[in-house]
LOTORMAR-543833 format. One line per field, with one value per residue (C-alpha): residue number from 1; x, y, z; residue in three letters. Coordinates in nm, 3 decimals, always signed. Example, Ala and Ser with C-alpha at 12.3 -4.5 7.8 and 13.67 -1.06 7.14 Angstrom:
// LOTORMAR-543833
i = [1  2]
xx = [+1.230  +1.367]
yy = [-0.450  -0.106]
zz = [+0.780  +0.714]
aa = [ALA  SER]
***
This chain:
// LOTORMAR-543833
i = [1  2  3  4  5  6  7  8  9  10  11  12  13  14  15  16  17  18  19  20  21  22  23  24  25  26  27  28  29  30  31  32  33  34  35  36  37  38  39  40  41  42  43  44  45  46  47  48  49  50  51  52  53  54  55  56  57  58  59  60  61  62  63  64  65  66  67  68  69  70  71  72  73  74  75  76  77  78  79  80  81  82  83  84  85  86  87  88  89  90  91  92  93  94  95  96  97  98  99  100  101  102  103  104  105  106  107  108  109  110  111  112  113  114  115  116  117  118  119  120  121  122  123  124  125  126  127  128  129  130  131  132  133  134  135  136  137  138  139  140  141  142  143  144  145  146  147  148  149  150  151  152  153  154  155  156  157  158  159  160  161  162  163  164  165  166  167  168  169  170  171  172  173  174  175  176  177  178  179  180  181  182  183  184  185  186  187  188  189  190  191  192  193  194  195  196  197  198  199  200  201  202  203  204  205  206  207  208  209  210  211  212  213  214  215  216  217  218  219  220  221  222  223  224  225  226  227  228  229  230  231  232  233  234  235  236  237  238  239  240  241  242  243  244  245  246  247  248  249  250  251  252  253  254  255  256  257  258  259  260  261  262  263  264  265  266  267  268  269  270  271  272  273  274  275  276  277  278  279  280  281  282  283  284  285  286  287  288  289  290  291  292  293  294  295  296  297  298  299  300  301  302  303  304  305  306  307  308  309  310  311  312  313  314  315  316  317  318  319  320  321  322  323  324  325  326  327  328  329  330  331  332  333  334  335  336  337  338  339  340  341  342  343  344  345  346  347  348  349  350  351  352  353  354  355  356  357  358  359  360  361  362  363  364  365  366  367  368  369  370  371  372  373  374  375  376  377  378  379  380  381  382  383  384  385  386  387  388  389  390  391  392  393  394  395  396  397  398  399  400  401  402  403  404  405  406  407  408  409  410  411  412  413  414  415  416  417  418  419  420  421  422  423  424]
xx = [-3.724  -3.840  -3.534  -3.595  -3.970  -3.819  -3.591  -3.817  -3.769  -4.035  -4.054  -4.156  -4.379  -4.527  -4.499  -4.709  -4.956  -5.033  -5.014  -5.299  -5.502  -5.498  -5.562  -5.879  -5.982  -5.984  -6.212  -6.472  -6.461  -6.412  -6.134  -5.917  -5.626  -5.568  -5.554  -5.269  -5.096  -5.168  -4.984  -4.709  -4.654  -4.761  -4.512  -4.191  -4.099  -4.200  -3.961  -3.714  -3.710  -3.697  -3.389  -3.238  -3.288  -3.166  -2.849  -2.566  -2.328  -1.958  -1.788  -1.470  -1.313  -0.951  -0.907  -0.580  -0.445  -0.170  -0.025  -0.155  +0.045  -0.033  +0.010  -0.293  -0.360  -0.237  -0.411  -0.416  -0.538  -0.770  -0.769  -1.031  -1.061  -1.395  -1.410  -1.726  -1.600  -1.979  -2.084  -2.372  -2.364  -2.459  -2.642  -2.569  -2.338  -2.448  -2.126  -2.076  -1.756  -1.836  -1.582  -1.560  -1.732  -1.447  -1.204  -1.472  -1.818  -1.871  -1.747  -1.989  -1.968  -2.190  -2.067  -2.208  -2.184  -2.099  -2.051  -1.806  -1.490  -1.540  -1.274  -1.309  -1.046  -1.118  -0.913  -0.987  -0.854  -0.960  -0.795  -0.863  -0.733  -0.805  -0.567  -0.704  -0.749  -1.034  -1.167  -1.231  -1.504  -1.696  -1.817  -2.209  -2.288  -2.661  -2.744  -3.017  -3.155  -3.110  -3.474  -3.426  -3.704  -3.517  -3.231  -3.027  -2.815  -2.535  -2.216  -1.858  -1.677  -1.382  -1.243  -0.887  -0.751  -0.605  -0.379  -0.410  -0.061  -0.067  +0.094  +0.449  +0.706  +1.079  +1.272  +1.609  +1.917  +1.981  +2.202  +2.035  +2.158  +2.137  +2.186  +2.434  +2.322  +2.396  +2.153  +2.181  +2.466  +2.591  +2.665  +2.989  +3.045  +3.263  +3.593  +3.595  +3.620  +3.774  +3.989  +3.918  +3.846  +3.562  +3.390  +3.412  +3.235  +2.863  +2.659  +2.664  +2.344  +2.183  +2.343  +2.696  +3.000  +3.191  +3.504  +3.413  +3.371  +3.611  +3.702  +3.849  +3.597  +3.364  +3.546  +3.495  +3.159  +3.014  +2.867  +2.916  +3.066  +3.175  +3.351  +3.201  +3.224  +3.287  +3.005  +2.874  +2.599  +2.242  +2.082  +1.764  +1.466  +1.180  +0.877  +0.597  +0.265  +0.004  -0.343  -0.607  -0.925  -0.861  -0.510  -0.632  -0.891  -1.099  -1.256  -1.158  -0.833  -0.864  -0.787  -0.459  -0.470  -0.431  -0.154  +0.031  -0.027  +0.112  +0.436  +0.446  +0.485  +0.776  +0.970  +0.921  +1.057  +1.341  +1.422  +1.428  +1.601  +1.899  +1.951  +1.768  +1.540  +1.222  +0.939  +0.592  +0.512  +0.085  -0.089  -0.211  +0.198  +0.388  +0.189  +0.221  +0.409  +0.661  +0.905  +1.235  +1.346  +1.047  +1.239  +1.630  +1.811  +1.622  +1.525  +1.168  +0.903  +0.646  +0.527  +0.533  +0.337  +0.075  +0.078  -0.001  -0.233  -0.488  -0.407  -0.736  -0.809  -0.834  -1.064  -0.773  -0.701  -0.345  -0.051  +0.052  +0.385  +0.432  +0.673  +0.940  +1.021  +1.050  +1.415  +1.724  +1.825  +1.954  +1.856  +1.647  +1.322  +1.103  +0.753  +0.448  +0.225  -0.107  -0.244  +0.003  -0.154  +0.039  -0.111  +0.130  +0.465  +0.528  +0.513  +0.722  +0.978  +1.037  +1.069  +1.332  +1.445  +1.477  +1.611  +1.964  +1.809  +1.457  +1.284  +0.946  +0.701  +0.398  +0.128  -0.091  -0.409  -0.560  -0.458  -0.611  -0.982  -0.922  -0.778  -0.477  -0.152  -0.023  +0.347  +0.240  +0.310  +0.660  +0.724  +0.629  +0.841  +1.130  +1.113  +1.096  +1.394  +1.279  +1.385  +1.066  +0.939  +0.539  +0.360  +0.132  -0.155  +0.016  +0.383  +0.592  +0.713  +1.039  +1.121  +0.952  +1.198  +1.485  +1.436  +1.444  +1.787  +1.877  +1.624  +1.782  +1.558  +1.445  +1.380  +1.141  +1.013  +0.642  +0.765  +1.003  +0.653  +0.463  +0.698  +0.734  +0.320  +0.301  +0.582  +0.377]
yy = [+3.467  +3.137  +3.122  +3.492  +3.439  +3.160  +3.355  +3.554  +3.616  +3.616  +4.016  +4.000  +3.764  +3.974  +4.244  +4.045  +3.939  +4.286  +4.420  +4.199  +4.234  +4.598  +4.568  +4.342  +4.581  +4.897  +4.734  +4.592  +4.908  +5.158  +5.325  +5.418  +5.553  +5.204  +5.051  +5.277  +5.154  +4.807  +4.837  +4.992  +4.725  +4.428  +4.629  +4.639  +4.308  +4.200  +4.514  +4.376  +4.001  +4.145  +4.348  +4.084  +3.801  +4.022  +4.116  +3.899  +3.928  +3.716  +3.670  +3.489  +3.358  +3.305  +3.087  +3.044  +2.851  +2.861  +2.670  +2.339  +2.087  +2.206  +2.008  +1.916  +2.227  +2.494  +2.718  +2.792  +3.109  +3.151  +3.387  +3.479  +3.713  +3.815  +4.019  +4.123  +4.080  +4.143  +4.517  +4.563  +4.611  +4.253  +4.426  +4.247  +3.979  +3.706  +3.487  +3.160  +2.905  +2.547  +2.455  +2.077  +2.085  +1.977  +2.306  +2.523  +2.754  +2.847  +3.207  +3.417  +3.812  +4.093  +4.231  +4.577  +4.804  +4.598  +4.795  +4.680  +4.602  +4.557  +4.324  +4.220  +4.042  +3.910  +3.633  +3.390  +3.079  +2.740  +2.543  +2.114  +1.907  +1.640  +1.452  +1.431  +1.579  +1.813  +2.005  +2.401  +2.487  +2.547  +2.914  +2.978  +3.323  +3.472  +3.780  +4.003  +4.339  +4.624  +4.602  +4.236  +4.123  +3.861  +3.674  +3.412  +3.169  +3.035  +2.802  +2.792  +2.497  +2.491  +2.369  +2.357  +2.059  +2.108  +1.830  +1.849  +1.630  +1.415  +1.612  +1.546  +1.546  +1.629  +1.299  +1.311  +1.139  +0.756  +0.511  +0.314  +0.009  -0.078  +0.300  +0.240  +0.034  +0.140  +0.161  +0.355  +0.551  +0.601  +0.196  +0.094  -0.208  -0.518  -0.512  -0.890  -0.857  -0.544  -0.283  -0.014  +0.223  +0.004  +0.013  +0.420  +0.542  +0.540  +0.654  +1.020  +1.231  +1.524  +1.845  +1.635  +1.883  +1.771  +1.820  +1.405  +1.259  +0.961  +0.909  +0.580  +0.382  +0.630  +0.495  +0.134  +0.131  +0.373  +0.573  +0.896  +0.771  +1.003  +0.932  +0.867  +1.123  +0.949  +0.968  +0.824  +0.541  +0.599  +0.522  +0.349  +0.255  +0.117  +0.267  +0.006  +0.125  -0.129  +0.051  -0.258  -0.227  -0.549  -0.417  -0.070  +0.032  +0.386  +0.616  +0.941  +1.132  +0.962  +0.614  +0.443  +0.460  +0.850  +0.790  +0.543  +0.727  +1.057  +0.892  +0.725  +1.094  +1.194  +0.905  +0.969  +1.330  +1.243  +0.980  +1.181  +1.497  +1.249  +1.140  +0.857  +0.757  +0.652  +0.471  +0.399  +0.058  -0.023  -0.333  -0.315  -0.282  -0.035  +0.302  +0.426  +0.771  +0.683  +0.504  +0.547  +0.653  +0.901  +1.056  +1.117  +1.357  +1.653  +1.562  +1.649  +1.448  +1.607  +1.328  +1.059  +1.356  +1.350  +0.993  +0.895  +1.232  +0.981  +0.682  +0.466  +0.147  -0.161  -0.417  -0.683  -1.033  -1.046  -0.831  -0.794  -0.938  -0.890  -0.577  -0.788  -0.979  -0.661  -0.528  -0.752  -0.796  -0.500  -0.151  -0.048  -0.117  +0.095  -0.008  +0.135  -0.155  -0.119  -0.488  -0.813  -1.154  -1.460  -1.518  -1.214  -1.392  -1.515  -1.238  -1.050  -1.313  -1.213  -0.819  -0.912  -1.118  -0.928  -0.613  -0.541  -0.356  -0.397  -0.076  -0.068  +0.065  -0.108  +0.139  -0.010  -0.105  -0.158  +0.148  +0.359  +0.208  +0.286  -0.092  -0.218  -0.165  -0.467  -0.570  -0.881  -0.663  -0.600  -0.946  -1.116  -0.834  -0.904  -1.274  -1.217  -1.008  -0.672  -0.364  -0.253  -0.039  +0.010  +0.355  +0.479  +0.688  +0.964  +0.898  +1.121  +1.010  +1.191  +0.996  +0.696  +0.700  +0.762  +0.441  +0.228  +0.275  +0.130  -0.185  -0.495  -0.763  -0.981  -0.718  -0.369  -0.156  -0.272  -0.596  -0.481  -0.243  -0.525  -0.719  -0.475  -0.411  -0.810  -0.788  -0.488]
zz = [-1.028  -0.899  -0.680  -0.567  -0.458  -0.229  -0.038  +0.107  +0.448  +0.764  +0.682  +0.301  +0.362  +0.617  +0.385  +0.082  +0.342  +0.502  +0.105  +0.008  +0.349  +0.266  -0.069  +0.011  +0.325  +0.048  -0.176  +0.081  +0.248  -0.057  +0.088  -0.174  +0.060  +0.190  -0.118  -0.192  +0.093  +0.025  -0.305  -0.178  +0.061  -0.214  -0.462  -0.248  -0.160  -0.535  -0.630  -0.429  -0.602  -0.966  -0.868  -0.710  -0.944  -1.254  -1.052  -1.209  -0.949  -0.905  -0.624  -0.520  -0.261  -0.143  +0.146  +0.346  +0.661  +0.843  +0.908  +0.720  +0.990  +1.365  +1.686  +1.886  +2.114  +1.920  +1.708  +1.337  +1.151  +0.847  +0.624  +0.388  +0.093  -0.056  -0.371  -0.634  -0.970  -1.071  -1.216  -0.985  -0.600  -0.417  -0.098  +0.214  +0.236  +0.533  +0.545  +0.746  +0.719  +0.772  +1.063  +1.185  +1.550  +1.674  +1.540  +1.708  +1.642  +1.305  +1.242  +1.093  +0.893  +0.784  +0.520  +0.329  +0.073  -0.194  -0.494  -0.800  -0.732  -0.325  -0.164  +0.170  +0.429  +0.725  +0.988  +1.253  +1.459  +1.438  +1.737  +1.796  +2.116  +1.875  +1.594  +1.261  +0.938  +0.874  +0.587  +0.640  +0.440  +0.208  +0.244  +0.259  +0.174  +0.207  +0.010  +0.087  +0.052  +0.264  +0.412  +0.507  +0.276  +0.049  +0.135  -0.184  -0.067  -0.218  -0.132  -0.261  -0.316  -0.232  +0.113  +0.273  +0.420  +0.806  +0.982  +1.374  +1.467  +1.819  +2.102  +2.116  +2.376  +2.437  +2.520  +2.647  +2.515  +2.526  +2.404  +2.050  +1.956  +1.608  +1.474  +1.201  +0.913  +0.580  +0.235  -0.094  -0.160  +0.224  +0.215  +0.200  -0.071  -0.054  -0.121  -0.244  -0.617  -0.852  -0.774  -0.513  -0.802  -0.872  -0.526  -0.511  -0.826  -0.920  -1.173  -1.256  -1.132  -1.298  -1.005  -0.988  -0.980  -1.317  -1.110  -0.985  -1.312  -1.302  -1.687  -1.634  -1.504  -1.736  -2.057  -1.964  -1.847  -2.130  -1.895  -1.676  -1.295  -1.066  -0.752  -0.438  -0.117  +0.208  +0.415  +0.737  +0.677  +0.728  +1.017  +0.985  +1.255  +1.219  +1.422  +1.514  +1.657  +1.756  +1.741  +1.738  +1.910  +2.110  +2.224  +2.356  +2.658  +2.686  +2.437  +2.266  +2.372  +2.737  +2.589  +2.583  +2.198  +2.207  +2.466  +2.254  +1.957  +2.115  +2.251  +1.876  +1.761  +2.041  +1.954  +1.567  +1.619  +1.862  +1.581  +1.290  +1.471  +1.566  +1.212  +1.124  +0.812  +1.017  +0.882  +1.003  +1.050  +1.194  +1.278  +0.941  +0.807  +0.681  +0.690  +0.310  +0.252  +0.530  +0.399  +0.433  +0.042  +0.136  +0.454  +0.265  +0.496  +0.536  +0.903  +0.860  +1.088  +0.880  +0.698  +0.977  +1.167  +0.908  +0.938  +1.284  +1.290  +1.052  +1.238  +1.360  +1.532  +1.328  +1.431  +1.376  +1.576  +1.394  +1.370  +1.021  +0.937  +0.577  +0.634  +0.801  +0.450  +0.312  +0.436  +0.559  +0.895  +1.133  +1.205  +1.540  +1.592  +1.859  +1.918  +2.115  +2.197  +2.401  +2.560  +2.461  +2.421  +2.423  +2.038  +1.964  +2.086  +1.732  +1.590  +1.864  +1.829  +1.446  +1.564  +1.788  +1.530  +1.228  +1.421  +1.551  +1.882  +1.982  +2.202  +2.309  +2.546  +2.641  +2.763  +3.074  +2.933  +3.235  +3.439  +3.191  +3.269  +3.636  +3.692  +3.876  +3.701  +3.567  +3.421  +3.173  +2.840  +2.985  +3.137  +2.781  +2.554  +2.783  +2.747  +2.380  +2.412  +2.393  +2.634  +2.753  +2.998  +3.133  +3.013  +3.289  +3.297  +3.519  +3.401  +3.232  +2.858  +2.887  +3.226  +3.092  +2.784  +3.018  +3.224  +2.882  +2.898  +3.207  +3.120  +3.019  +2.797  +3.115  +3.366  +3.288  +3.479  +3.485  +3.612  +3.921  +4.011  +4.015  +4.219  +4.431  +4.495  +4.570  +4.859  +5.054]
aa = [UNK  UNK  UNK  UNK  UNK  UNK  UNK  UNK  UNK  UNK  UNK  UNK  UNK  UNK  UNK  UNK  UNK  UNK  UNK  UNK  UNK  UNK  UNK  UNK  UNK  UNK  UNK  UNK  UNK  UNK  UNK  UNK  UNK  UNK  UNK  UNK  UNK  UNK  UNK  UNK  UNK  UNK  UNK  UNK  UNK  UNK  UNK  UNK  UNK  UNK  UNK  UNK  UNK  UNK  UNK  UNK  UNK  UNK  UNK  UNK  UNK  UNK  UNK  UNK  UNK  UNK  UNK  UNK  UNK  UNK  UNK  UNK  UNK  UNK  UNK  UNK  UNK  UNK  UNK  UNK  UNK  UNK  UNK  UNK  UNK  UNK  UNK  UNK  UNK  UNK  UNK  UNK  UNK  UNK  UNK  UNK  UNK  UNK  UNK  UNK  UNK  UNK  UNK  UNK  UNK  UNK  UNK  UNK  UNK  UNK  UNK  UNK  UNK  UNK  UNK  UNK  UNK  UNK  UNK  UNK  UNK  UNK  UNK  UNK  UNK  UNK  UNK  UNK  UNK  UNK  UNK  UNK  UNK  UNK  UNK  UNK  UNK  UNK  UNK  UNK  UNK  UNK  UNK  UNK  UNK  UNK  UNK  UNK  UNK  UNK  UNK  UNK  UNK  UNK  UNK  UNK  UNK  UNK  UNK  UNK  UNK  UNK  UNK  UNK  UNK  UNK  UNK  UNK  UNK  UNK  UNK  UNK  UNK  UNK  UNK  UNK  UNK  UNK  UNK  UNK  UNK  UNK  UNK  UNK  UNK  UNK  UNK  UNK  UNK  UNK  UNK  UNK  UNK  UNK  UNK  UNK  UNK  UNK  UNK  UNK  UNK  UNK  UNK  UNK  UNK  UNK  UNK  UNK  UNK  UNK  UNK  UNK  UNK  UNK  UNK  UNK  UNK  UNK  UNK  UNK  UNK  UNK  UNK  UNK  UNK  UNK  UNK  UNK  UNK  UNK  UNK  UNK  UNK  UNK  UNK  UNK  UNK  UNK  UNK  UNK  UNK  UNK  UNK  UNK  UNK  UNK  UNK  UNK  UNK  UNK  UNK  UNK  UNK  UNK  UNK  UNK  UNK  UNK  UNK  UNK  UNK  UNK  UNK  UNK  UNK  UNK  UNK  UNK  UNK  UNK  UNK  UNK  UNK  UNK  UNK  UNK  UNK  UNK  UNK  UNK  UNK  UNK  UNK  UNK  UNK  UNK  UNK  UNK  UNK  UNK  UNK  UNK  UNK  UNK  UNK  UNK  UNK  UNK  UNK  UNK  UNK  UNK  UNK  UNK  UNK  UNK  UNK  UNK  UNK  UNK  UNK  UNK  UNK  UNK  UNK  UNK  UNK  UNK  UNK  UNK  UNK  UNK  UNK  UNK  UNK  UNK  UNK  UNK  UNK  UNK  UNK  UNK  UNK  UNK  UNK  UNK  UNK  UNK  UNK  UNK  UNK  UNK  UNK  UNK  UNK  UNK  UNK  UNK  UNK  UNK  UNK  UNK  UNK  UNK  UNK  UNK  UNK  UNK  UNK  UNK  UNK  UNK  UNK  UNK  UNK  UNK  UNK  UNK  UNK  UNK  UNK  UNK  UNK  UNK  UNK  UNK  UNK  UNK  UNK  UNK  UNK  UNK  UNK  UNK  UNK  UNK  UNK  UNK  UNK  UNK  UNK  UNK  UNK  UNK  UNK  UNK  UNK  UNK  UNK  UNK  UNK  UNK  UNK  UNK  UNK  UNK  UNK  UNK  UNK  UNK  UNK  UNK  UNK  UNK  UNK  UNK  UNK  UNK  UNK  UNK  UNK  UNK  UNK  UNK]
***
């Protein structure tokens, strides 16, 4: 009741006011006509709480989106499901979805004639320029009367997570060194001691065709082994993105972060569509739920998607290097840096070192803050040994990522631009 007498609106108030003024007016003046009215008007918004407060009314809520994983600039739709499991009718239903700013206005309903067993559908889109992961909800839902005199709020719950992926892009076909290097099953083992018998069995898995058992080396080991099927070795590559503040220029989706962090994503896809296991490796190290025994051969980006959607700056000096003790020698390595500072050589060095090819592409700081373009993150990745090439503000990705394969580890194409400003 308490709760009821709260939610009066503007209207019952005015009502209870006007009630009483009438009621005091009829008695001062002995009019008994007005006091009538006065009642009437005291009575109804009083009326109106009782029957409201007593009303035990249940409603749900279904709440779908779809899809869950969308790219930055396209739109997803909600769906929503109301129904009254209560007995009595609810009135007017006054509904409103909490929606991140950023996804758009908050979409609001009218819903009437709520009587038992009402169910109610109703759609929208949600749509962000901007990467991230957002919650969708929860539901408020005002009830009030039919004359507008009491309105009872309440709020669901429940929410439903959306992922807004970085814009990707299309890149051509290039030559990648390093692509073959072999891990788990697909590796090929040493011929150097035992028979070849020996070297093409392994354990039996729960799903393995009978039809492979191999008895032989099953009797002696004391364990299922089934033969091995000849397959080609699993490439690997290691994706690195640098996103510290210090290495980065700009703020929100203008700033060379965004840009790196979008041509991360293109270069993840291209990746993973050509075959390899890809995992996500940050200034911070490797990203968790990307790594490779994560990826297996379904070809799905998804994950390192979801990944880089959540990526932030790090207020970090340091590039992590822990990761690089984690996995032997080999593979390819593509990075994305932003600003390179000769206190990051070291750590380049080991990169180069540790991987059999070493990509990267060094977005131009300081043309994204309306500077000159400069070529000193390509000049120091090439003299590292890197094949690098300069990321402008108005470049293309797809032609940018073209041109790294014609670059060779001392010359990129930041430095022969900057070479070539200095002779006009």
């Amino acid at each position: 009741m308490r709760e009821a007498l709260a939610g009066l609106t503007v209207r019952g108030r005015a009502f209870l006011a006007a009630g009483v003024t009438a009621i005091v007016c009829a008695i001062v003046l002995d009019q008994s006509t007005l006091s009538r009215v006065g009642v009437l008007l005291l009575a109804l918004p009083l009326i109106t709480v009782a029957v409201l407060s007593r009303n035990r009314y249940r409603l749900t809520l279904v709440r779908t989106v779809t899809p869950q994983l969308v790219a930055a600039g396209q739109p997803a739709r909600v769906s929503l499901t109301l129904a009254n499991d209560g007995i009595a009718p609810n009135g007017v239903l006054l509904l409103e979805d909490q929606v991140p700013y950023v996804l758009g206005t908050r979409p609001r309903f009218v819903a009437e004639g709520i009587g038992q067993g009402w169910r109610h559908s109703v759609t929208y889109q949600v749509r962000s320029d901007v990467r991230g992961r957002f919650e969708i909800g929860p539901m408020s839902v005002r009830i009030g009367d039919p004359f507008g005199l009491v309105e009872l709020g309440r709020t669901f719950r429940t929410t439903v997570p959306l992922t807004v992926t970085p814009r990707t892009v299309a890149l051509p076909q290039i030559p990648l060194g390093g692509a073959w290097t072999g891990s788990g099953d697909n590796r090929p083992r040493a011929f150097a001691t035992g028979s070849a018998e020996d070297v093409t069995v392994r354990e039996y898995r729960r799903g393995d065709d009978l039809r492979r058992v191999h008895w032989r080396s099953s009797a002696r080991v004391g364990e299922l082994m089934v033969r091995r099927e000849e397959q080609p070795w699993q490439s690997r590559a290691t994706l690195f993105l640098d996103n510290r503040v210090t290495a980065h220029r700009g703020q929100g989706i203008a700033s060379s972060l965004e840009a790196a962090v979008s041509a991360a994503a293109s270069i993840a896809v291209h990746l993973t569509r050509r075959g390899f296991a890809v995992r996500l490796v940050t200034a911070t190290g490797e990203e968790p739920g990307s790594a490779w025994h994560l990826r297996g051969a379904d070809l799905n980006a998804g994950p390192l998607l979801e990944a880089l959607a959540v990526v932030q700056p790090v207020h970090q000096a340091r590039l992590e290097t822990g990761w690089l003790a984690e996995g032997a020698h080999g593979g390819l390595t593509v990075a994305v840096f932003g600003g390179v500072e000769p206190v990051d050589l070291p750590v380049l060095r080991r990169m180069q070192h540790h991987a059999a090819s070493a990509m990267a592409v060094a977005v131009d700081v300081d043309a994204w803050v309306g500077a000159a373009p400069g070529a000193a993150a390509t000049r120091l990745l090439g003299q590292q040994g890197w094949r690098a090439v300069a990321l402008h503000p108005r470049d293309r990705l797809d032609a940018v990522w073209q041109e790294l394969a014609h670059t060779s580890t001392h010359v990129s194409r930041g430095t022969a631009r900057g070479a070539e400003r200095e002779v006009v």
